[in-house]
C-alpha positions, 0 to 999 in steps of 0.5 A, a space after each residue: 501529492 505529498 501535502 494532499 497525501 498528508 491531510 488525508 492520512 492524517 484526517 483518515 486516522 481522526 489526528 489533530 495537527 497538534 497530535 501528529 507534530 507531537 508524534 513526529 516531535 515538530 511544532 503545529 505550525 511545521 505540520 501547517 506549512 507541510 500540508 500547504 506546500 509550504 515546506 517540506 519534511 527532511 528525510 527523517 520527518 518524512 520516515 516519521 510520518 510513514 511510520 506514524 500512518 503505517 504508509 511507505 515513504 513513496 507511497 507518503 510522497 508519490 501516491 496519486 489518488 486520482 490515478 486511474 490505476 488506484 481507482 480513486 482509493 486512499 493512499 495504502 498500508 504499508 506492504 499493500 498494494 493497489 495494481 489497478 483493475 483487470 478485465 476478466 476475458 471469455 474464458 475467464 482469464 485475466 492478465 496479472 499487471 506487470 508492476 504486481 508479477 515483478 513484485 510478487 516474482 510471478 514469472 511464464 511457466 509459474 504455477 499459481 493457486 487460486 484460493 477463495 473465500 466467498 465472503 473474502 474474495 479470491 486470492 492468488 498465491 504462487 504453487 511454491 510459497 504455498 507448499 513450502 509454507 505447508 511442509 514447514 508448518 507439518 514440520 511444526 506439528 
């Protein structure tokens, strides 16, 4: 996971191996051996990379593209999340995955705002956050 991990975010950012032991302060030949399993980063490297690629440090070690919940999808910014694919139901309803409700602290009774852009998409936004994000901007002005 890590070694693939790392050659893609490496490739996707256009980066020479050269380039990236720079910017971690390592030789060319440590960032080789990462990217074929031969060795791997102390915990301060591994920081290093993440912050160089704007990844989360689980995300840099534990990230599976092929896992079906990621929908073949590269590894994601830092803060971004991918929870997998929802199926809309008849009356247009969807279920919110588990590991996104604990996340974002979406819990039974809470009221949501659905906003939509339609070259954007739709987003989801919890009633609270909204409103006090609205009160402090009116503040503000």
């Amino acid at each position: 996971m890590f070694k693939d991990n790392l050659i893609e975010l490496r490739k996707l950012n256009g980066m020479s191996q050269d380039e990236l032991a720079d910017r971690i302060g390592v030789s060319r030949q440590t960032v080789s051996k990462y990217e074929t399993g031969e060795s791997l980063p102390d915990i301060e490297k591994c920081k290093r990379i993440a912050e160089v690629f704007s990844v989360s440090m689980d995300d840099l070690i534990n990230y599976e593209r092929n896992n079906k919940n990621n929908l073949g999808l590269n590894v994601p910014p830092k803060g971004k999340h991918i929870f997998g694919m929802v199926k809309v139901g008849d009356k247009g309803q969807i279920v919110i995955p588990a590991e996104a409700r604990k996340i974002f602290d979406i819990n039974p009774g809470d009221n949501l705002i659905v906003l939509g852009d339609e070259s954007q998409g739709i987003a989801i936004v919890k009633e609270k956050g909204l409103m006090d994000l609205l009160r402090l901007a009116t503040k503000l002005c």
